[in-house]
C-alpha positions as CSV (number, residue, x, y, z in Angstrom):
1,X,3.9,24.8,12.0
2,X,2.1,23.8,15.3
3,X,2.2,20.2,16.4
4,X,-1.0,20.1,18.5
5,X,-1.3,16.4,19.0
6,X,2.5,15.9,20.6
7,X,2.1,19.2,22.4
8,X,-0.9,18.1,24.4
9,X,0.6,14.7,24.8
10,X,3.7,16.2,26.2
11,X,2.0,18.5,28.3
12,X,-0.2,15.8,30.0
13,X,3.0,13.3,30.5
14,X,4.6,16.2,32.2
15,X,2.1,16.7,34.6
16,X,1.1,15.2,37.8
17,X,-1.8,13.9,36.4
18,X,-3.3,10.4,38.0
19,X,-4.2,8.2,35.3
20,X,-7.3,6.6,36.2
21,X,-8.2,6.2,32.8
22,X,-7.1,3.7,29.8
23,X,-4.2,1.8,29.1
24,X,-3.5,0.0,31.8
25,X,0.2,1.1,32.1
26,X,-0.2,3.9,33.8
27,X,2.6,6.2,32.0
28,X,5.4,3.6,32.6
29,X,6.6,1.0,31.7
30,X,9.3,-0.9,30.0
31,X,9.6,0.8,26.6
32,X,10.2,4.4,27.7
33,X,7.3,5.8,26.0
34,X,4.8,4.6,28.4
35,X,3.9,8.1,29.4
36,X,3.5,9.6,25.6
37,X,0.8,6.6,24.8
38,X,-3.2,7.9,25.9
39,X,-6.6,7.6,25.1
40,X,-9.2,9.7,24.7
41,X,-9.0,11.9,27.4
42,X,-10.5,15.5,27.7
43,X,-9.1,17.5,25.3
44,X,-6.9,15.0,23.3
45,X,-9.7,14.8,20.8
46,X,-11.3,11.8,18.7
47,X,-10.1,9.9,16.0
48,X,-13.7,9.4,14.5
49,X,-15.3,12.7,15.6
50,X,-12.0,15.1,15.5
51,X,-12.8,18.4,17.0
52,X,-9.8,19.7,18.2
53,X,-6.3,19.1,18.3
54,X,-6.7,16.0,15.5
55,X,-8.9,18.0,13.5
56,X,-6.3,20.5,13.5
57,X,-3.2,18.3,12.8
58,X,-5.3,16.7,10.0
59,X,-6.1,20.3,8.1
60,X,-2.2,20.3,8.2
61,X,-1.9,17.9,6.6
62,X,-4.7,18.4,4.5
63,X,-3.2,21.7,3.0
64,X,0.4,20.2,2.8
65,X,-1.1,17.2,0.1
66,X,-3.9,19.4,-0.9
67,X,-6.5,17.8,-0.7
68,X,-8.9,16.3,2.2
69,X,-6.8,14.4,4.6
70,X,-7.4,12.3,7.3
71,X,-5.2,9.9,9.8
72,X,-5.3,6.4,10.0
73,X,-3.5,4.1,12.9
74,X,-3.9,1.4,10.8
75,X,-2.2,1.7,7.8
76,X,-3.4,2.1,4.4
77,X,-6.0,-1.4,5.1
78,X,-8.4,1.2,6.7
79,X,-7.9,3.4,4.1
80,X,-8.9,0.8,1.6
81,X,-12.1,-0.3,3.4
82,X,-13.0,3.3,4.0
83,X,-12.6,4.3,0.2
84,X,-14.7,1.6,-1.2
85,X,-17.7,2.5,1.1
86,X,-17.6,5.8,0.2
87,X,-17.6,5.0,-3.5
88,X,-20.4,2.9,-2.8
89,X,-22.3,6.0,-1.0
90,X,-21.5,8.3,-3.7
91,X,-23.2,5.3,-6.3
92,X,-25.9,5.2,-4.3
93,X,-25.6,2.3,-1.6
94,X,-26.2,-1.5,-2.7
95,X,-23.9,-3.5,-4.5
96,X,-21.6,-1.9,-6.2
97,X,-19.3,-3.3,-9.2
98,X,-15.2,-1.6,-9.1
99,X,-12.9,-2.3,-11.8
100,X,-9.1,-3.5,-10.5
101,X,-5.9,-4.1,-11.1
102,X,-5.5,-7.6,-10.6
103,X,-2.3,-6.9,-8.3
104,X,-4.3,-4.8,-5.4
105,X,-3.4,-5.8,-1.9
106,X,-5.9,-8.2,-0.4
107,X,-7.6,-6.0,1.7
108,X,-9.5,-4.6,-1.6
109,X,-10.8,-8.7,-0.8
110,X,-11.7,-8.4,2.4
111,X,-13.6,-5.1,1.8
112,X,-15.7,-6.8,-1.0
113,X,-16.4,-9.1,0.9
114,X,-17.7,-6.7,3.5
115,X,-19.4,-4.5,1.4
116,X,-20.6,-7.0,-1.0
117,X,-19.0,-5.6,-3.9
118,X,-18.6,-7.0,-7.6
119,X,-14.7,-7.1,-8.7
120,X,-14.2,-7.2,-12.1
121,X,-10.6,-7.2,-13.3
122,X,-7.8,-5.3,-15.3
123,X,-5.6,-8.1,-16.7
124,X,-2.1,-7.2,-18.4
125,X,-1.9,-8.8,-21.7
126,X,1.9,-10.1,-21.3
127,X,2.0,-10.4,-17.5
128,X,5.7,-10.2,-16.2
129,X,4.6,-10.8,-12.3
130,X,1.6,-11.0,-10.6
131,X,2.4,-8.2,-8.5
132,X,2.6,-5.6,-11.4
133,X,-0.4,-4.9,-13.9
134,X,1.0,-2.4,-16.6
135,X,-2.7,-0.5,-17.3
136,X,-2.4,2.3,-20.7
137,X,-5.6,5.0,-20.8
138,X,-6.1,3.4,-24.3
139,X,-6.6,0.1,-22.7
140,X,-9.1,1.4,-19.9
141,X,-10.9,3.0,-21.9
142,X,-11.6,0.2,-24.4
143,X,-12.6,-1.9,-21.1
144,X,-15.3,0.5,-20.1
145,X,-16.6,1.2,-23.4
146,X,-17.4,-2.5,-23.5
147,X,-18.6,-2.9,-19.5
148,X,-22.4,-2.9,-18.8
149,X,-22.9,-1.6,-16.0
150,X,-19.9,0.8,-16.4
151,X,-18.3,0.4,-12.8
152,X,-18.4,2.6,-10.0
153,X,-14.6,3.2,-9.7
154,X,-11.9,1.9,-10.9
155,X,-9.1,0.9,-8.5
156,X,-5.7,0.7,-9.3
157,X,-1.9,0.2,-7.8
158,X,0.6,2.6,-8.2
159,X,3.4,2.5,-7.4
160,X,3.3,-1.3,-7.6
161,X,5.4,-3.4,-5.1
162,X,8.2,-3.4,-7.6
163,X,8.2,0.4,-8.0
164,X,5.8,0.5,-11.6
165,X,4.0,3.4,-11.8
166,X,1.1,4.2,-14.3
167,X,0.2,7.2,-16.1
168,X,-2.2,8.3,-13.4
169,X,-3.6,11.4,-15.4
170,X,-4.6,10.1,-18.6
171,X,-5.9,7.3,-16.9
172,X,-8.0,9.9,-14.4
173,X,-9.3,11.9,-17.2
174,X,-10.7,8.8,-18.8
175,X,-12.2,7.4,-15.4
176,X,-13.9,10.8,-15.1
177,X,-15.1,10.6,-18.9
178,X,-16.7,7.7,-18.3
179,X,-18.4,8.6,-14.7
180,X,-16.3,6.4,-12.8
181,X,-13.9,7.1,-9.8
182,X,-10.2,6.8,-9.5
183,X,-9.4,5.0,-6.5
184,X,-5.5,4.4,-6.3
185,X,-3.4,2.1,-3.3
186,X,-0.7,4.5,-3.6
187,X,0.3,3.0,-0.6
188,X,4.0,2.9,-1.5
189,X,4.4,6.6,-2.6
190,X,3.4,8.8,0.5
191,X,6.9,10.6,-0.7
192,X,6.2,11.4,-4.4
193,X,3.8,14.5,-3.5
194,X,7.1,16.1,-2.4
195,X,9.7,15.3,-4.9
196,X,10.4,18.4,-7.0
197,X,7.3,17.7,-9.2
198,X,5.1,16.1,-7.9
199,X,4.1,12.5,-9.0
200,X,1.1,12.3,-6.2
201,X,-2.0,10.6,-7.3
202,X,-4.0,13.8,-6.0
203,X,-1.5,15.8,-7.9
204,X,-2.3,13.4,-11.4
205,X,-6.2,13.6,-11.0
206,X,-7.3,10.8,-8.4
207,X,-10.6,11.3,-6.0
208,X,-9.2,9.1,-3.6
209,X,-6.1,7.7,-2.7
210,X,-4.4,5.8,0.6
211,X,-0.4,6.6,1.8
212,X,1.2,4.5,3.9
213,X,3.1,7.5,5.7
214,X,5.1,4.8,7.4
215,X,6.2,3.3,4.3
216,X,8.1,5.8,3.0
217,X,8.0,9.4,5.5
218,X,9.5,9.5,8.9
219,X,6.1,8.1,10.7
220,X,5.6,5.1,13.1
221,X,4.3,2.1,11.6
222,X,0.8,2.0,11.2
223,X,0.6,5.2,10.3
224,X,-1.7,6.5,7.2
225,X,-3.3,8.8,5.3
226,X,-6.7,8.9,2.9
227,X,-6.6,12.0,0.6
228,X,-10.3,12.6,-1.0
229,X,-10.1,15.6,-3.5
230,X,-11.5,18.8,-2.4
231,X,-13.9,18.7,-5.7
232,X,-15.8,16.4,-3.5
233,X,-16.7,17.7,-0.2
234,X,-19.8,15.3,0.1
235,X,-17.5,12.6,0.3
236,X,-15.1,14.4,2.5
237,X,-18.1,14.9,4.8
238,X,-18.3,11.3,5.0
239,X,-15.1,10.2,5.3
240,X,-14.4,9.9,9.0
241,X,-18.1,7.4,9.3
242,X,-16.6,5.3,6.6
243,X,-13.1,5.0,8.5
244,X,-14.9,4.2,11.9
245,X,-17.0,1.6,10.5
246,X,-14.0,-0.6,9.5
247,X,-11.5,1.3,12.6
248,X,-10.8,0.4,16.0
249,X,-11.7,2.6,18.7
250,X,-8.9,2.5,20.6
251,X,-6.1,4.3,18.0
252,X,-3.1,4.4,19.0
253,X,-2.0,7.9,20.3
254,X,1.8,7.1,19.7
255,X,1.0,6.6,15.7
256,X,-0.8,9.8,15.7
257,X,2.0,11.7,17.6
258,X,4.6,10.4,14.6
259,X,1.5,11.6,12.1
260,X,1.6,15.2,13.7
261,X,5.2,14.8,14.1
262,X,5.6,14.7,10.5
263,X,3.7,18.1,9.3
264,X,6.7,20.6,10.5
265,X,9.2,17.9,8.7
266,X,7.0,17.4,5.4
267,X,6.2,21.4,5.3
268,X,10.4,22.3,6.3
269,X,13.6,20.3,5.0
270,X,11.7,17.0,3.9
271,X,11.3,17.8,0.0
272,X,15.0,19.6,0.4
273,X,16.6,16.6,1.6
274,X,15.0,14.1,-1.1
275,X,16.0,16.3,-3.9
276,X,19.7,16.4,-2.3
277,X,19.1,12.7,-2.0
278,X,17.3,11.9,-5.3
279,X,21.1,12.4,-7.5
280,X,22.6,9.7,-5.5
281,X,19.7,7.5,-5.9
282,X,20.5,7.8,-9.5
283,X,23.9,7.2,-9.7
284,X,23.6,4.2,-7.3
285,X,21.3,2.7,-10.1
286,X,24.3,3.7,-12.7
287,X,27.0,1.9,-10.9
288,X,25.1,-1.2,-10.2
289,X,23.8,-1.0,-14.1
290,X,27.2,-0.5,-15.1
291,X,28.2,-3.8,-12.8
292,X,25.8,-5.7,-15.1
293,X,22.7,-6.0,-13.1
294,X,18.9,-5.8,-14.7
295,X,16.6,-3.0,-12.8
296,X,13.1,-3.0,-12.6
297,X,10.3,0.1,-12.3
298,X,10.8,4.0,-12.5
299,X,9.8,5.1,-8.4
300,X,12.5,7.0,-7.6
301,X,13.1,5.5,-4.2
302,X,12.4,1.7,-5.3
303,X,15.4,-0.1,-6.1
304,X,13.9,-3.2,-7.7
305,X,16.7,-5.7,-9.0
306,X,15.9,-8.6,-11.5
307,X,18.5,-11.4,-9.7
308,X,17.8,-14.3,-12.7
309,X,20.2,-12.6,-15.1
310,X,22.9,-12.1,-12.2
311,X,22.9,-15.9,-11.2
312,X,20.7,-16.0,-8.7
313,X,17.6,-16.1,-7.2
314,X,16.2,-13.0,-5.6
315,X,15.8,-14.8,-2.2
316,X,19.6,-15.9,-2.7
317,X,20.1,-12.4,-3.3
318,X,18.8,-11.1,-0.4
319,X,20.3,-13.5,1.7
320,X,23.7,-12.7,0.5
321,X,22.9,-9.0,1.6
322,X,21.7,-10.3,5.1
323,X,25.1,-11.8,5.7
324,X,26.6,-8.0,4.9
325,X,24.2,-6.7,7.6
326,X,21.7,-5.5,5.0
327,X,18.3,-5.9,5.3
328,X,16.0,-5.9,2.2
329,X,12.2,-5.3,1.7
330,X,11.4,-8.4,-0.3
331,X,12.8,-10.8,-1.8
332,X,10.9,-13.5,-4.0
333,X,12.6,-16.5,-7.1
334,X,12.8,-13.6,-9.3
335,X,13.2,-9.8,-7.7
336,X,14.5,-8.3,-5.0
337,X,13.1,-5.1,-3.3
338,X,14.5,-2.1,-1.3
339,X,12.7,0.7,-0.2
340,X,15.1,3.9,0.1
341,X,14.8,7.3,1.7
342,X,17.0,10.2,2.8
343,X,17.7,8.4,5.6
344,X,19.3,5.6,4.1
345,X,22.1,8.3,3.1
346,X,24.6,8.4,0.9
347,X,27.1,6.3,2.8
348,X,24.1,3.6,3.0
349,X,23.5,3.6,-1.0
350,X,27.3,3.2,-0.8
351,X,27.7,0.2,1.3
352,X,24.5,-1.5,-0.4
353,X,26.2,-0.9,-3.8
354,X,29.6,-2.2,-2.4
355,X,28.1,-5.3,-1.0
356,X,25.9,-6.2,-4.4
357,X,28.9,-5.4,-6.7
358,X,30.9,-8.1,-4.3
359,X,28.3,-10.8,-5.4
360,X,30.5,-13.2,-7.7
361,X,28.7,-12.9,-11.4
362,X,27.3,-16.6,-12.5
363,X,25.8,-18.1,-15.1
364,X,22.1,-16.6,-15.7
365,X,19.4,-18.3,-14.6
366,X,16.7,-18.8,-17.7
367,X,14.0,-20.3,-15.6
368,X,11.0,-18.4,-15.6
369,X,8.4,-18.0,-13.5
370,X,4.8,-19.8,-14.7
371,X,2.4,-17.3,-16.1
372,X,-1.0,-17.1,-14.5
373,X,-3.2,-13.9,-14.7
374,X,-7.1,-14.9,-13.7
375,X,-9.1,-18.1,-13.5
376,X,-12.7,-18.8,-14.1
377,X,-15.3,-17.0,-11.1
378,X,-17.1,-19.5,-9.5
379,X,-18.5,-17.4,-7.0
380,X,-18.4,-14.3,-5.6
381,X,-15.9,-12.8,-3.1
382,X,-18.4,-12.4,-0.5
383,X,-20.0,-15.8,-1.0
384,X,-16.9,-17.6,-1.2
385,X,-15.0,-15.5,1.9
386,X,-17.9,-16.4,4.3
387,X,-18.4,-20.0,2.7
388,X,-17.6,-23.2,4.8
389,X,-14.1,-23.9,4.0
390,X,-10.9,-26.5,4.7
391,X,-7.6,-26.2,4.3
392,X,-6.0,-28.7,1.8
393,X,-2.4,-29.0,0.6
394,X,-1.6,-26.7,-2.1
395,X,-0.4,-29.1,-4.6
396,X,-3.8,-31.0,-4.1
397,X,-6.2,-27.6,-4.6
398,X,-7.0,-28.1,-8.0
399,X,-9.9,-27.8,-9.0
400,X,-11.3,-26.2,-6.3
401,X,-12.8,-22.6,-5.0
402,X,-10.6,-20.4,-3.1
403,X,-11.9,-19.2,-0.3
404,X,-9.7,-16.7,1.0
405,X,-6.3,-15.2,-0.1
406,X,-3.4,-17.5,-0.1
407,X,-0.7,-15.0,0.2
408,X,1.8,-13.7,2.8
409,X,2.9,-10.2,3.9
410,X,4.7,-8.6,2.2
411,X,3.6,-8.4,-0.6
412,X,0.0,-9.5,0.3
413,X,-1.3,-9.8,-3.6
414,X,-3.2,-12.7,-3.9
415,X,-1.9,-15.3,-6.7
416,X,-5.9,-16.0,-6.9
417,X,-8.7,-14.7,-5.9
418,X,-11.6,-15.9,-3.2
419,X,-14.2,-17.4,-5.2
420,X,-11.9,-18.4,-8.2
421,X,-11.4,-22.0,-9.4
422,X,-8.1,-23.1,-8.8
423,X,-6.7,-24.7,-12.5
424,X,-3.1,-26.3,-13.1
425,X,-1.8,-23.2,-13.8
426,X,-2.4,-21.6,-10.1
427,X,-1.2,-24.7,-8.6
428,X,2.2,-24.2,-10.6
429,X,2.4,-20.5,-9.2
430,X,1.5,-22.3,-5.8
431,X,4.4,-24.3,-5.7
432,X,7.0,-21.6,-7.6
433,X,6.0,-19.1,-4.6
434,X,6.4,-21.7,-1.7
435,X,2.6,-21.5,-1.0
436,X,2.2,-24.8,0.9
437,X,-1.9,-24.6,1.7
438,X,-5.0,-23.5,0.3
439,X,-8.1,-22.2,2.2
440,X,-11.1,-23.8,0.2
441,X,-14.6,-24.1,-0.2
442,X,-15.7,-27.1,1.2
């Protein structure tokens, strides 16, 4: 398989060329890569109008996931935005409403608020975390039934950020029953369209879905993908005007070097080495289940541990780890995350099992967290995102109206939502998450 982005780029850094042209390094610099990192020069194609080489490294990709595909330098947030505007296109324009899972990343906020978009949301009955929101087909389709207007899409997570997936196809075939879009973050899983059976989105019946490639595929961070199902070429037509209304101009030709990079890889020994890799995944889970600690999720290359039962804290947890040299995805008073791949090897599921087996067992801790899954909408997420606003302390927000997501990253899933009254009960997640100040409506 060609590589035509990192072939011109090689070609041109290997050349006399003078660089009278953008960035301002001039081909050296500090980092060694200077000379790989252009712009848009003649021939190395556009982003937003791909012609050539990018057009070609996309179609590679395209055929490899099967579906429409096209890059994004910045991450699975463009992605996002770009998805939403098309489902608002293929609606019809104006204001759209989209049915969510309440744990989507806050950029599905940020592009409401752009678009002016009415978020309704899917609510787990017993939620566990705010970062998971367990959805059945049954239950969906008992929402929609009873949703005038029926939405546009519906938008859900999956995997979550503690490696919950949901049963994408019953799920599609109920959106499509129902005339609605599956949209689906499936940020996190870049890597399950090539695991013996698939377990892709576009695979389980999505129209269109965002991968992180760097989250979880041997890409540069920042890079992503949005997959738009070949069913719908209208869309697919307009896909690259909806990423370049939300995209910078300038994207980074590094990011789409790793992108290109990857097609030879994804196409060659990438789905051979994660089913060589997939057993040992497994058996790490055994040993530490055997060891006595609680896992969470069923992504194959999430290891999600519940650190209460163990004595301790996630954050204690991961800490722990740090001293041992290990470095952990995320780490909050209840879970702790790692995010595996091939890479990580063998001898690295070893020495992670080794070191967590070494943690002294205490007594469990029964705490649990404060359950909070909605409050009352006050406003909407446009009105209340571009709404004078103050930041107060946290533990002083009640009663208030969010105006934009209190939340760090990762896992940048908002506790509540812009436009939301803050109760007692938000304030209580507030303070059990650290969250020190509140962005409000003044």
């Amino acid at each position: 398989m060609r590589t035509p982005v990192c072939d011109f780029v090689r070609r041109y850094a290997q050349s006399d060329a003078l660089r009278l042209h953008m960035p301002g390094h001039k081909g050296e610099g500090p980092l060694g890569v200077e000379a790989l990192d252009i712009t848009e020069i003649d021939g190395a194609d556009s982003l937003y109008e791909a012609s050539g080489i990018l057009r070609e490294s996309e179609a590679q990709a395209g055929a490899l996931f099967g579906a429409k595909t096209f890059y994004s330098t910045e991450g699975s947030s463009l992605c996002i935005r770009a998805m939403l505007a098309l489902a608002q296109r293929h609606a019809g324009g104006g204001r759209i409403t989209v049915l969510a899972g309440r744990n989507a990343h806050k950029t599905l906020l940020s592009a409401a608020a752009l678009l002016d978009l009415e978020l309704c949301w899917l609510v787990p009955k017993k939620p566990d975390s705010y970062l998971s929101c367990p959805v059945s087909a049954g239950e969906l389709e008992a929402r929609l039934c009873n949703m005038h207007p029926r939405p546009a899409a519906v938008y859900l997570t999956s995997p979550d950020y503690l490696g919950h997936t949901v049963a994408l196809e019953e799920i599609a075939a109920v959106c499509h029953r129902h005339g609605a879009l599956l949209l689906v973050d499936n940020a996190h899983g870049a890597y399950l369209k090539f695991l013996p059976q698939s377990r892709h989105p576009m695979d389980l019946g999505a129209d269109m879905c965002c991968d992180s490639a760097h989250k979880t595929l041997p890409v540069l961070t920042g890079g992503a993908y949005l997959h738009i199902a070949n069913r719908l070429p209208q869309l697919g037509a307009q896909a690259k005007d909806a990423l370049a209304l939300f995209g910078s101009t300038s994207p980074s030709y590094l990011i789409l070097q790793s992108l290109d990079a990857a097609n030879p890889a994804l196409a060659g020994e990438f789905p051979a080495q994660l089913a060589a890799f997939l057993p040992a995944v497994e058996a790490a889970r055994e040993a530490l289940r055997a060891h006595g600690f609680a896992l969470e999720g069923d992504e194959p290359l999430k290891l999600t541990l519940r650190a209460k039962p163990h004595g301790y804290t996630g954050t204690q947890m991961a800490q722990a780890l740090g001293q041992a040299g290990i470095v952990c995805e995320f780490a909050d008073p209840d879970f702790l995350v790692m995010m595996l791949t091939p890479r990580t090897g063998e001898a690295g599921l070893a020495r992670l099992v080794q070191a967590l087996c070494a943690l002294p067992r205490r007594a469990p801790i029964n705490a649990q967290p404060p359950v909070f899954a909605g409050a009352e909408r006050v406003m909407s997420v446009r009105e209340a995102t571009f709404a004078p606003r103050e930041v107060v302390p946290a533990e002083r927000s009640g009663g208030r109206v969010l105006a934009s997501a209190t939340v760090g990253c990762p896992p940048a899933v908002p506790i509540v939502v812009c436009g939301e009254r803050i109760d007692a009960h938000a304030v209580a997640c507030f303070a059990y998450y650290g969250i020190k100040t509140c962005s409000v409506v003044r």
